[in-house]
C-alpha positions as CSV (number, residue, x, y, z in Angstrom):
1,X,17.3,-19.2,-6.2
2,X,19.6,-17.7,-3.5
3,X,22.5,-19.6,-2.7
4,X,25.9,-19.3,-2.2
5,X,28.3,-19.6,-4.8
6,X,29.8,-23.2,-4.1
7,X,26.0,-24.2,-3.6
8,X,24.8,-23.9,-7.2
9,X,26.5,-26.7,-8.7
10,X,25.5,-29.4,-6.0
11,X,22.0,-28.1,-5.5
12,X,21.2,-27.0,-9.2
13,X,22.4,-31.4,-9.7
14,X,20.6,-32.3,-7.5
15,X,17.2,-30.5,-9.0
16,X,18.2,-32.1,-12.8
17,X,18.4,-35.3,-11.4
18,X,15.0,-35.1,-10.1
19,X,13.0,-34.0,-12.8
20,X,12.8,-30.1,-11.9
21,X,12.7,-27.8,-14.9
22,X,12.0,-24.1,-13.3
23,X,14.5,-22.5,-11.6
24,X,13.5,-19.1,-10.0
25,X,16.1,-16.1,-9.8
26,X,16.1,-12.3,-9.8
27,X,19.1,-9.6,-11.4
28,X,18.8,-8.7,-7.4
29,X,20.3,-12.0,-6.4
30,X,23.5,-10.9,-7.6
31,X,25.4,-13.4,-9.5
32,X,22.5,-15.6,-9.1
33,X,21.9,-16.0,-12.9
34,X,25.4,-16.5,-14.1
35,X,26.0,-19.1,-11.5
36,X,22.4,-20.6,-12.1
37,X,23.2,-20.5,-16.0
38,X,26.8,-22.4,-15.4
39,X,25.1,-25.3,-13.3
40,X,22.7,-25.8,-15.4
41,X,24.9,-26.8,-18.3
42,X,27.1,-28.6,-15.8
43,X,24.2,-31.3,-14.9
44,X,22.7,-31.2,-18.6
45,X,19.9,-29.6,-17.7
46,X,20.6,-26.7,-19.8
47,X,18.5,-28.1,-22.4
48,X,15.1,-29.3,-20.7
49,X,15.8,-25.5,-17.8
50,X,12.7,-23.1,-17.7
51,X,14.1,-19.8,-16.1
52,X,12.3,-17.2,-14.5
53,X,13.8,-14.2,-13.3
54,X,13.1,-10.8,-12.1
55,X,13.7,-7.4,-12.6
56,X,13.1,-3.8,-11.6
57,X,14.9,-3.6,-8.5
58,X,17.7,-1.0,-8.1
59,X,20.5,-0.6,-5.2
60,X,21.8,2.5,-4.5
61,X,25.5,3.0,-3.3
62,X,25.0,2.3,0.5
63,X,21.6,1.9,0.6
64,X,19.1,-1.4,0.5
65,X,16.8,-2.7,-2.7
66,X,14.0,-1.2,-3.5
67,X,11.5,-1.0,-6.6
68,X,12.5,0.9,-9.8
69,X,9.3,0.1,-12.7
70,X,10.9,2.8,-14.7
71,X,10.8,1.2,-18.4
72,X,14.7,2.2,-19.3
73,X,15.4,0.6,-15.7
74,X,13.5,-2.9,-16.8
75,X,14.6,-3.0,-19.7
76,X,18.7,-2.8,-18.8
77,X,17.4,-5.1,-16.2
78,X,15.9,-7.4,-18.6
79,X,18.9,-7.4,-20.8
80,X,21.5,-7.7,-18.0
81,X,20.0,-11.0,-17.4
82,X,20.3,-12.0,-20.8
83,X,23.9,-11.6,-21.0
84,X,24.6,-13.0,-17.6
85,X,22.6,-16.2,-18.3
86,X,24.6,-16.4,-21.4
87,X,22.7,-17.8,-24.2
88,X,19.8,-19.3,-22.0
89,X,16.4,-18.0,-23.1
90,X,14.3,-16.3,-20.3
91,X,11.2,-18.1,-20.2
92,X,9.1,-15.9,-17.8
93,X,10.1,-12.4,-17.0
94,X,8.7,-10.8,-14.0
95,X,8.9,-7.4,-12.5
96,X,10.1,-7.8,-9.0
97,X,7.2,-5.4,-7.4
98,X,5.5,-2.4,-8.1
99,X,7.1,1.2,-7.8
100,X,4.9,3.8,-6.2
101,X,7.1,6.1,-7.5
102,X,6.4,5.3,-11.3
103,X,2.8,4.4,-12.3
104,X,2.1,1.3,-12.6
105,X,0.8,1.5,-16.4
106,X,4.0,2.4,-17.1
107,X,5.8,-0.1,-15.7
108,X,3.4,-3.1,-17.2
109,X,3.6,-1.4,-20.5
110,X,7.3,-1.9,-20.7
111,X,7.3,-5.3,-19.3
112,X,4.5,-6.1,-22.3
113,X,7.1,-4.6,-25.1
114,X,9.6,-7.1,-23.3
115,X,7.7,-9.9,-24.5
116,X,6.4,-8.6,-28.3
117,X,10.2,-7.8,-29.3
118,X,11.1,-10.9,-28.3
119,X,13.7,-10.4,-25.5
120,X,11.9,-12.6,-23.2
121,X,9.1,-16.0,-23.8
122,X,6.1,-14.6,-21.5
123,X,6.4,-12.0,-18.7
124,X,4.2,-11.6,-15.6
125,X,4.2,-9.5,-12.4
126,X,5.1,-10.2,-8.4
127,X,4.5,-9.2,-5.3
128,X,1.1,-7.4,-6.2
129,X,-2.7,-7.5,-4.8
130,X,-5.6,-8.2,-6.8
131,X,-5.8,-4.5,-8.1
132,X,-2.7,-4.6,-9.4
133,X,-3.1,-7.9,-10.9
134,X,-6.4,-6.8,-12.7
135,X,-4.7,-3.1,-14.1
136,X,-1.8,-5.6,-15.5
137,X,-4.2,-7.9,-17.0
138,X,-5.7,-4.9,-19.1
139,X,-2.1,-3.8,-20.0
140,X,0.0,-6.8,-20.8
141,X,-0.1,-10.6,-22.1
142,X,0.6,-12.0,-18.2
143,X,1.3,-15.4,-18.0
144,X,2.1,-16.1,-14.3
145,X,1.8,-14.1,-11.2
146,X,4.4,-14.4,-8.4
147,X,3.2,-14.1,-4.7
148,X,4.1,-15.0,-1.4
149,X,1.8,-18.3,-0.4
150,X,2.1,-20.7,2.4
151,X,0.3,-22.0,6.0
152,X,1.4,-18.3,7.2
153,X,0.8,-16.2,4.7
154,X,-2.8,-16.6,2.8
155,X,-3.1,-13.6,1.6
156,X,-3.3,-14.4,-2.0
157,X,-5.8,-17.0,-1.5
158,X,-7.8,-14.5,1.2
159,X,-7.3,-10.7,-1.6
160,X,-8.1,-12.8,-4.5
161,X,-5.1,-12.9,-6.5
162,X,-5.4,-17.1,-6.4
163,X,-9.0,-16.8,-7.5
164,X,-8.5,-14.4,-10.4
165,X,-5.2,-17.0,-11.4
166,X,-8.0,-20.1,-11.2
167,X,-10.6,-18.2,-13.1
168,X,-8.0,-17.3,-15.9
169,X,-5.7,-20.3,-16.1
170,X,-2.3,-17.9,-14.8
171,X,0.3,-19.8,-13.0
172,X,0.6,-19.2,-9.4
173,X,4.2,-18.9,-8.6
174,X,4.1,-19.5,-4.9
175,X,7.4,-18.0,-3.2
176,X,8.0,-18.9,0.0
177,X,5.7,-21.7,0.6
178,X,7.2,-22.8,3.8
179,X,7.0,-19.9,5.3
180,X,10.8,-18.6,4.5
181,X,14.0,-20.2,6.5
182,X,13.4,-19.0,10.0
183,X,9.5,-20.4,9.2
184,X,10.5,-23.5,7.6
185,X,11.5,-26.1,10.3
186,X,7.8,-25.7,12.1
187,X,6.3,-27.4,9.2
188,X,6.5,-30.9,7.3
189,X,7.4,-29.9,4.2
190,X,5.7,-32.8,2.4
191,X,2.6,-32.2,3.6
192,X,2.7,-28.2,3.4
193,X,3.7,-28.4,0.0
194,X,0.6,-31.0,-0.6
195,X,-1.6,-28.4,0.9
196,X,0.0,-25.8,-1.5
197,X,-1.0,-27.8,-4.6
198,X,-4.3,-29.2,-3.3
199,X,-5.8,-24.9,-3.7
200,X,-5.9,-25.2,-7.2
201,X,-4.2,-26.3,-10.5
202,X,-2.5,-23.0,-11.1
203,X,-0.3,-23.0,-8.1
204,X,3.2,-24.0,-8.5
205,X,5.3,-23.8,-5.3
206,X,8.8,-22.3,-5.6
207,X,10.5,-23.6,-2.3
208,X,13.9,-22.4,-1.7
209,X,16.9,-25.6,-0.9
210,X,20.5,-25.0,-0.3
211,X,21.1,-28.9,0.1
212,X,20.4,-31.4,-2.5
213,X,18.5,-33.7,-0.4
214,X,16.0,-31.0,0.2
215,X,15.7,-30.6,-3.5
216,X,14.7,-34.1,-3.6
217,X,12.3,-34.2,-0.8
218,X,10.7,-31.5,-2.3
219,X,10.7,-32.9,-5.7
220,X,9.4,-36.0,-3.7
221,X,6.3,-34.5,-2.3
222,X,5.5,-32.9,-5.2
223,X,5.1,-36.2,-6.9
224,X,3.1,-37.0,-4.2
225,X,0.7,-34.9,-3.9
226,X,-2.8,-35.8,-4.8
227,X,-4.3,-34.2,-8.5
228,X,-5.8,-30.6,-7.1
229,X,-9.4,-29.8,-7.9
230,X,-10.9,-26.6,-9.0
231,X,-12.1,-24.1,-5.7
232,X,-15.1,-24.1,-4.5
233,X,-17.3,-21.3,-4.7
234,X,-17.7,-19.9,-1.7
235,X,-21.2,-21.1,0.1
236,X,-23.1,-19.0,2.7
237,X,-25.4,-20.4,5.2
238,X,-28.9,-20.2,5.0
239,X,-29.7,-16.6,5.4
240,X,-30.6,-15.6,8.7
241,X,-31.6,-11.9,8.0
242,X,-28.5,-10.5,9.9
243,X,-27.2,-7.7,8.1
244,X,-23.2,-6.4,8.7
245,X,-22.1,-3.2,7.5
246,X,-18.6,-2.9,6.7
247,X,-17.9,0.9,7.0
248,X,-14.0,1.3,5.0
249,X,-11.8,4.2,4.0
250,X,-8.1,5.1,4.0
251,X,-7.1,6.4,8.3
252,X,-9.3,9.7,8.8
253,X,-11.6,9.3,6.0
254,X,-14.4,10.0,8.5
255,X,-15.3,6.4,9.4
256,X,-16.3,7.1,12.8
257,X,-18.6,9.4,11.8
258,X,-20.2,7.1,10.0
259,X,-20.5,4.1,12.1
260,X,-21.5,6.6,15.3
261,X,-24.6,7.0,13.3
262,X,-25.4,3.1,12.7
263,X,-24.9,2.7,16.4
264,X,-27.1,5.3,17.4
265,X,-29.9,3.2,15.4
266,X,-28.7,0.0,17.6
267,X,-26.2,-1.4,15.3
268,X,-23.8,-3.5,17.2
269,X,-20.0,-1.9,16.6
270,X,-16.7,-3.7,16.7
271,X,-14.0,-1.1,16.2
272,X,-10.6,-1.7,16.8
273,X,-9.1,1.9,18.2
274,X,-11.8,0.8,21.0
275,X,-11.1,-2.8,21.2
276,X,-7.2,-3.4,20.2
277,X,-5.9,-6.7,18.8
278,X,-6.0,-7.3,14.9
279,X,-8.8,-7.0,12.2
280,X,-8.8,-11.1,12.2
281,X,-9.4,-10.5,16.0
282,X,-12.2,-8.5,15.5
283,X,-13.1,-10.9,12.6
284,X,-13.6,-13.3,15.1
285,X,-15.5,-11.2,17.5
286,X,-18.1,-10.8,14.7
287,X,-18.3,-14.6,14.1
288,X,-19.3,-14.9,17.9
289,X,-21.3,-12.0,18.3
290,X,-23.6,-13.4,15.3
291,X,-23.5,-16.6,16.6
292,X,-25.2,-15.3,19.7
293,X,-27.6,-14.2,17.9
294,X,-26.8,-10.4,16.8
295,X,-28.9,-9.4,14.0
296,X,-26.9,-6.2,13.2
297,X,-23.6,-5.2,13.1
298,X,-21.0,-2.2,12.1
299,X,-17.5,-2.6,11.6
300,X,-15.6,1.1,10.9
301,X,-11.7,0.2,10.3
302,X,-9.0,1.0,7.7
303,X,-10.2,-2.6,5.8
304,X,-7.8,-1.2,2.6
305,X,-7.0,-4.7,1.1
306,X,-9.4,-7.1,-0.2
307,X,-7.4,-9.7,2.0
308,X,-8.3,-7.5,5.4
309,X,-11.8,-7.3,4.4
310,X,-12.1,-11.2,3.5
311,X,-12.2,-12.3,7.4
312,X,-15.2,-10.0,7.7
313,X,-17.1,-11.6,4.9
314,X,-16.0,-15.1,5.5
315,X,-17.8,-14.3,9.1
316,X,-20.7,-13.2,7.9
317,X,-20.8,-16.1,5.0
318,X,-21.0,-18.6,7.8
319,X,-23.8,-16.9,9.9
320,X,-25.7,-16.5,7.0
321,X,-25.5,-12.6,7.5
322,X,-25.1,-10.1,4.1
323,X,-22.5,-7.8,4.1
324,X,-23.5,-4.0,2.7
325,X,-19.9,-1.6,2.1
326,X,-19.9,1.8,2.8
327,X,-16.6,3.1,0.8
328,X,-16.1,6.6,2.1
329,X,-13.9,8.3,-1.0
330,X,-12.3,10.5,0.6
331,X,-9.3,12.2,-1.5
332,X,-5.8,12.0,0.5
333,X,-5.6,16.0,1.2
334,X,-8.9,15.6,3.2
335,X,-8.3,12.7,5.0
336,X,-4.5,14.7,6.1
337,X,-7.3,17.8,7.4
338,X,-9.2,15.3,9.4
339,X,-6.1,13.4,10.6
340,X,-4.7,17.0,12.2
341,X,-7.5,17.6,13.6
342,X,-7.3,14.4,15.2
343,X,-4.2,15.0,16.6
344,X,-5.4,18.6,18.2
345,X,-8.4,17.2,19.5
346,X,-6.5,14.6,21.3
347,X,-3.0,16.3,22.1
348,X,-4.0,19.9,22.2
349,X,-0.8,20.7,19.3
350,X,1.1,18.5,16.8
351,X,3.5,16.4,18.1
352,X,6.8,16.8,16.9
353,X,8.7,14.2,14.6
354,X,10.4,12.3,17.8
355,X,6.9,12.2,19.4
356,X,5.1,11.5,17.0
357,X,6.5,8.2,15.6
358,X,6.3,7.0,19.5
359,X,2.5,7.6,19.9
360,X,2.3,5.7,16.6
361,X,3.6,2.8,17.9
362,X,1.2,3.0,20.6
363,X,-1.8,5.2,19.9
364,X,-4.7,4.1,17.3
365,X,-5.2,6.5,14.4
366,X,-2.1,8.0,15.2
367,X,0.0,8.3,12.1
368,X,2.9,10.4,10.3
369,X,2.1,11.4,7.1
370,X,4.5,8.9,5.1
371,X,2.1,6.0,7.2
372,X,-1.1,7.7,5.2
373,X,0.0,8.4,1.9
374,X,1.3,4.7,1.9
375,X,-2.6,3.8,2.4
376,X,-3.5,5.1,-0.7
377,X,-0.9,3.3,-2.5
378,X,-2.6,0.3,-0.9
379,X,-5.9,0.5,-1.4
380,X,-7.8,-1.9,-3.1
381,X,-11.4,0.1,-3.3
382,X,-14.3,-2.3,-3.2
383,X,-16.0,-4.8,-5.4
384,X,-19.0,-6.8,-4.9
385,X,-17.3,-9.8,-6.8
386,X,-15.6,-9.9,-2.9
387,X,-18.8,-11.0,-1.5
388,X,-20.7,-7.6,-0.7
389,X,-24.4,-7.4,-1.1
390,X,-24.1,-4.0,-2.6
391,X,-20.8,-1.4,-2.3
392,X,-21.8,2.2,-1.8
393,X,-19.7,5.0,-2.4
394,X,-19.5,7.7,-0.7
395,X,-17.6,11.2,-1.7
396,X,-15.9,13.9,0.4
397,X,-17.8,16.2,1.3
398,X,-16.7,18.9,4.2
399,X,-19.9,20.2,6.6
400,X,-18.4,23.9,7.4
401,X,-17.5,25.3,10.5
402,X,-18.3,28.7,10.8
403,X,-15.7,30.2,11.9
404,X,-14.4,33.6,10.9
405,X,-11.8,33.9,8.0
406,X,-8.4,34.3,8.4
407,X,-5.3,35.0,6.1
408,X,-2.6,32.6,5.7
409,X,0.8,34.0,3.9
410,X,3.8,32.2,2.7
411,X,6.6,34.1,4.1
412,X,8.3,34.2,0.7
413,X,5.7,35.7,-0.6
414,X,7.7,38.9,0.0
415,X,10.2,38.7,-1.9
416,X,7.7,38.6,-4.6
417,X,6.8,42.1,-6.4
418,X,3.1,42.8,-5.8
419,X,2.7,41.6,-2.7
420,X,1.0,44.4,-1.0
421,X,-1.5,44.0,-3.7
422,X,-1.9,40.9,-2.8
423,X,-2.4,41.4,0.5
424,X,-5.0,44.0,0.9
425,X,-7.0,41.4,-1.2
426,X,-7.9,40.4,1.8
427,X,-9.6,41.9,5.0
428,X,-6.9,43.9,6.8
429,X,-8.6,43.5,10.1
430,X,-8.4,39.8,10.2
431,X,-5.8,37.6,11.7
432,X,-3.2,36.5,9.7
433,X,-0.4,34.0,9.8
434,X,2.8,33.8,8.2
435,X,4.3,30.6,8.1
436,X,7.5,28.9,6.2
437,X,9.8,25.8,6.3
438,X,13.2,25.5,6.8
439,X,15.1,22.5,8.0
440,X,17.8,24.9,9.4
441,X,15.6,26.2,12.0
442,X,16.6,29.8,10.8
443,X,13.7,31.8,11.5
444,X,15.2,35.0,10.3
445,X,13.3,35.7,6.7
446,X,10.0,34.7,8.5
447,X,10.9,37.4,11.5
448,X,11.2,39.6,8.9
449,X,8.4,38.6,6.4
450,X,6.0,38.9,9.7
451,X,7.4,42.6,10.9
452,X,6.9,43.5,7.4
453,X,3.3,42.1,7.4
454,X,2.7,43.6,10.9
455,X,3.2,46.9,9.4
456,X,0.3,46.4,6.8
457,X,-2.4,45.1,8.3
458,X,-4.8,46.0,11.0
459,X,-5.2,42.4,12.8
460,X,-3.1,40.4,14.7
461,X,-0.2,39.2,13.1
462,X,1.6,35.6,14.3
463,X,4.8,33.4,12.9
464,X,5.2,29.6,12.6
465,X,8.0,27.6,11.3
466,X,8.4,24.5,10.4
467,X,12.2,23.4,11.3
468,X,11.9,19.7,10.1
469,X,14.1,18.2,7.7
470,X,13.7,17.4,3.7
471,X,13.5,14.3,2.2
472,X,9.7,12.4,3.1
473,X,8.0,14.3,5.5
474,X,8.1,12.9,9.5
475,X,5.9,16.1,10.9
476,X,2.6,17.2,9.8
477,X,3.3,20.6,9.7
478,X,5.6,21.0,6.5
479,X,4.4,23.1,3.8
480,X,1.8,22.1,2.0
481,X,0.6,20.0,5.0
482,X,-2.1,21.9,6.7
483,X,-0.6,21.4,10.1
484,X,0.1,25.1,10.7
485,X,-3.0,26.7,9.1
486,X,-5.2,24.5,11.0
487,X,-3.5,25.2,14.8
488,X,-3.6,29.0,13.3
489,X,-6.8,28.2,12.5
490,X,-8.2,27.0,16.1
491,X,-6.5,29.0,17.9
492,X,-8.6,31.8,16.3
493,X,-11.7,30.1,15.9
494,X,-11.1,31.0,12.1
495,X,-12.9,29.0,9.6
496,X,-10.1,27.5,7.2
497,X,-12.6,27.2,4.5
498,X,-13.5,31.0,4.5
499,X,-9.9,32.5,4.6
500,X,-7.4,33.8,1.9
501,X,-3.8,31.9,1.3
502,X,-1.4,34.2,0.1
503,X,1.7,32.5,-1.9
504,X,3.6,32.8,-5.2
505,X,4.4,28.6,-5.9
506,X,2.3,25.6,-6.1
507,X,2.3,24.4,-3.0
508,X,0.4,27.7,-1.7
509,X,-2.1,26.4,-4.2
510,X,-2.1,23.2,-3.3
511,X,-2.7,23.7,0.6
512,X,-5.4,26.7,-0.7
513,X,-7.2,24.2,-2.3
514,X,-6.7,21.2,0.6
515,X,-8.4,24.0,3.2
516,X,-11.0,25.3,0.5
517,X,-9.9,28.5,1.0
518,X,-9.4,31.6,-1.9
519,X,-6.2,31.5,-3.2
520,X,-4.7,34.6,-4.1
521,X,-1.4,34.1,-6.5
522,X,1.8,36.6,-6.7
């Protein structure tokens, strides 16, 4: 419940008077619990008042909310609520979102001890897909799931969450359900919140008022609404012997690959880096294209939530078409080698940061590296409980290119005893590359590190740098990214996979190991 301070008591009344017992608030709201806590008691509702709050959100000085599922940070959380809603009992406790910084065992773990000592009633978990939800279910006693739901947003109904809630009696918590305030005046409220309750007996809308006649119109409609009935299953058409395949991965898993090969055998494709628009738009342009009578058809696009992929299956489900998934696993250091070379092939040399976050905005299967790793985070991998006639997975596997070897060095490798030992590891007579990162654009200790090198070997001898600043990276050529190896590597006609990395840390591992190259320590 966000309001303003001289809103609580009014509003909060207002809710009393009309029968409503949960009242929604977060430790992020501010003094939202105190002030929630204070009307309550005001309007005698203190007694009858079932509050559910939030936690694991953390502000830093300056800077904007964001997740923090660290279990000391939930727990201070958790007991910061406490004492602001002064003597009230917490009846559902629910961590605000998940934190890709802190795994999420860890952070359902600690909101499960919340519960067995007794600090809270029942906890449960926001903001999450139906991955999430099932990894929380194994972890802790959930009682309720928070999610966004409403006539714009159906992602909970379209990614499952709403079916795994029916199928296990959770509570829906639907935030949101008109849409939010700039959303809110397109609807009838009555009716939206009808439609709300009519998907299924678990789902309890959580619409936010500020005036106490919209408390009681919602309070109103509520009441109103007709008894929900369980969800139907979904029912395909009579099958027709069309058959989709749904080719999915993270961005540069080596999808189009894939698909090039279905087409080749006539299969249909509907790719959006070809087409444009949306995955519901190209949702759509399968319904059609299997209405007219296409018999098969392959989609290759980053389908990475169970929501996204839902349009596709819905599509088929109607045409009476099966839907066969082709998951290509590909691990996230590979799809950042494909995705580079993606960027050479098209561009010739990596854009810099500037650059590169405009041909993002414009350019399919452009993306800086934050944009990727944030796909993993994402990903939901496949289930045939979504509707797939079969899900087949697919692992990495690199075809090699031929190419000569080449030696890749860190440049402060020399600083490091040994190094000429380390060097003549490798073939003298090959070209080598020293690279480093420094965000002050000094160059000097690489100038040096190459001379140095220069005088060593028999081969060609070349310097990169990487000036771009700390913090996540916005180029793709920082250290360990393979950016630099891999325009070395062209440039040479060099075969990444056959060469020798040269470094004394883990991140010279790490990018060994991301190019299958030898890695030779310091």
């Amino acid at each position: 419940m966000r309001l303003e301070p001289d809103e609580f008591d009014p509003v909060v009344g207002a809710a009393v008077a009309a029968g409503i017992t949960v009242f929604d608030t977060a430790r992020a709201y501010g003094v939202g619990e105190r002030l929630l806590a204070h009307a309550l008691r005001g309007a005698g509702g203190a007694g009858r008042a079932r509050v559910v709050t939030k936690g694991g959100m953390a502000r830093p000085a300056g800077g904007a909310w964001a997740p923090d599922g660290r279990a000391k940070a939930l727990r201070a959380d958790c007991e910061a609520s406490l004492a602001a809603l002064d003597g009230l009992p917490i009846d559902l406790y629910l961590v605000h979102a998940p934190d890709a910084r802190v795994p999420w065992t860890t952070t359902v773990r600690a909101l499960g001890r919340l519960a067995e000592e007794g600090l809270v009633a029942r906890v449960g978990v926001s903001n999450v897909n139906r991955r999430q939800l099932d990894e929380a279910l194994e972890l802790a006693p959930l009682a309720a799931v928070q999610v966004a739901l409403s006539p714009f947003d159906d992602r909970a109904v379209r990614g499952g969450v709403l079916e795994r809630c029916d199928e296990l009696g959770l509570a829906l918590l639907a935030h949101s359900p008109l849409g939010g305030p700039k959303r809110a005046g397109r609807l009838d409220a009555a009716e939206a919140l009808a439609g709300l309750l009519r998907l299924s007996p678990v789902v309890v809308p959580i619409p936010g008022a500020r005036r106490p006649e919209t408390i009681r119109n919602s309070a109103a409609a509520a009441a109103a609404a007709p008894a929900p009935a369980r969800r139907a299953t979904r029912r395909a058409a009579t099958r027709t012997g069309a058959e989709v395949v749904l080719v999915m991965g993270v961005p540069a898993a080596g999808k189009s690959r894939i698909a090039a090969g279905y087409a080749d055998r006539g299969y249909l494709r509907l790719n959006r880096d070809e087409r444009g628009g949306s995955l519901r738009a190209l949702a759509a342009a399968l319904d059609e294209e299997l209405a007219a009578g296409a018999r098969t058809v392959v989609l290759d696009n980053t389908y990475l939530t169970r929501a996204s992929r839902n349009d596709v299956i819905e599509a088929a489900a109607r045409r009476g078409a099966s839907v066969r998934c082709i998951w290509l696993d590909t691990p996230l250091a590979q799809a950042q080698v494909n995705l580079v070379l993606r960027l050479l092939d098209r561009f010739g040399e990596l854009p810099p940061p500037v650059e590169l976050r405009q041909l993002a905005r414009r350019e399919q299967g452009v993306l800086a590296p934050t944009s990727q790793m944030r796909s993993f985070r994402e990903l939901e991998p496949p289930s045939v409980d979504e509707g797939f006639a079969s899900v087949e997975r697919v692992p990495f596997e690199r075809a090699a290119s031929g190419g000569a070897a080449g030696v890749l060095v860190a440049a402060r490798a020399f600083s490091a005893e040994g190094w000429t030992h380390a060097i003549a590891a490798a073939d003298p007579a090959a070209p080598h590359l020293v690279y480093d990162w420094n965000p002050d654009g000094d160059s000097s200790l690489l100038d040096a590190a190459a001379a140095r090198l220069a005088a060593a070997v028999a081969g060609p001898v070349e310097a990169s740098l990487c000036p771009h600043p700390a913090g996540a990276p916005v180029c793709w050529c920082r250290p360990p990214l393979p950016g630099l190896p891999l325009v070395f590597a062209r440039r040479h006609r060099l075969d990444p996979a056959a060469s020798v990395v040269v470094g004394s840390g883990a991140a010279h591992r790490t990018l060994a190991q991301t190019l299958g190259a030898r890695h030779v320590p310091i």
